[in-house]
N, C-alpha and C positions, 0 to 999 in steps of 0.2 A: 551208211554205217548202221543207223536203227535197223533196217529191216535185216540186215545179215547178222547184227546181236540177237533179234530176237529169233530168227532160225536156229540158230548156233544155239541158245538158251533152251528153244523148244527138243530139237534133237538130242541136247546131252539128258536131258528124261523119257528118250526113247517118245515125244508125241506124237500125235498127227497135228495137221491144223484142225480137224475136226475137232479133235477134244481139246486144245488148246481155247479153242471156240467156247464151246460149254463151261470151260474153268471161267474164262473172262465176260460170260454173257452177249458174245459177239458172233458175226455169221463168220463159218468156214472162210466165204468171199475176203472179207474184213481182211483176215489173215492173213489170207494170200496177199493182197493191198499192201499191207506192212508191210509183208517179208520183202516183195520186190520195190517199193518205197516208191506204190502208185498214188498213195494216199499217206497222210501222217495223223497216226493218232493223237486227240487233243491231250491237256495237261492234265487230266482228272485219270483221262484212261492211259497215260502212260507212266500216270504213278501208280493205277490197278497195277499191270503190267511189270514194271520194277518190282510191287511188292509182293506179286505173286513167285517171280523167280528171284527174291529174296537179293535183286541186287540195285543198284542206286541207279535214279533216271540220269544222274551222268556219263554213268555205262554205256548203257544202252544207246544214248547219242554221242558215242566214241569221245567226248572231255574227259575220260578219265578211263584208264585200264584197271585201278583198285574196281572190284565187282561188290564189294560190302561196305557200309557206313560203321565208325566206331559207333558203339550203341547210346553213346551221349548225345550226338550228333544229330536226332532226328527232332524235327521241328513237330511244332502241335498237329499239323493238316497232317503231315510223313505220320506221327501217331496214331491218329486217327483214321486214318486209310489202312496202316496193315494192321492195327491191333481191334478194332472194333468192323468186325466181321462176326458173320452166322452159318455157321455150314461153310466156311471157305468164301461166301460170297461179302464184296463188299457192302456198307450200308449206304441208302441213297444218298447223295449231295447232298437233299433237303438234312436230314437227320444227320450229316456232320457240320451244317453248317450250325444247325440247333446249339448244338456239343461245344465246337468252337466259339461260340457268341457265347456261352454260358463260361467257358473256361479263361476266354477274355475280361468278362465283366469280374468274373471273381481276382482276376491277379491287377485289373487296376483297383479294386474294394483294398486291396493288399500296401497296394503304395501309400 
């Protein structure tokens, strides 16, 4: 089911896997991997992945046919993955993990 989502996701914006490759920092190969579901990408790169094609990682591994999260709905990591980007690209693990230890420590300060 992932790898025919995310074909089905790449082709409805006309991609190749080439460029799909360069959006997500991954080789063309990778791609192809997905698509035909030789390899599975981990949890870091398959919430890139969701948040690039603006739809939720339960999509993409067919639990869910809804393709969008209500926008209340997203958790701090889901935040921080599609909103804290540069150029389209995500920011390292290290630098969200930074982000999250920081936004943890403030909302137990809170209780």
């Amino acid at each position: 089911m992932l790898g025919s989502r995310i074909r089905e996701l790449r082709k409805e914006r006309k991609m190749s896997q080439r460029e799909l490759a360069e959006k997500l920092n991954v080789s063309q190969q990778t791609i192809g991997a997905w698509e035909t579901e030789r390899i599975v990408p981990g949890a870091d790169t398959l919430g890139n992945i969701a948040n690039y094609f603006g739809v939720t990682t339960d999509y993409l591994l067919g639990r869910s046919e809804q393709r969008k999260k209500n926008k209340d709905d997203f958790t701090v990591q889901e935040a921080l993955n599609s909103v804290m980007s540069f150029d389209g690209k995500p920011m390292t693990d290290n630098d969200r993990e930074i982000i999250e230890g920081i936004i943890r420590a403030y909302m137990e300060k809170k209780k």
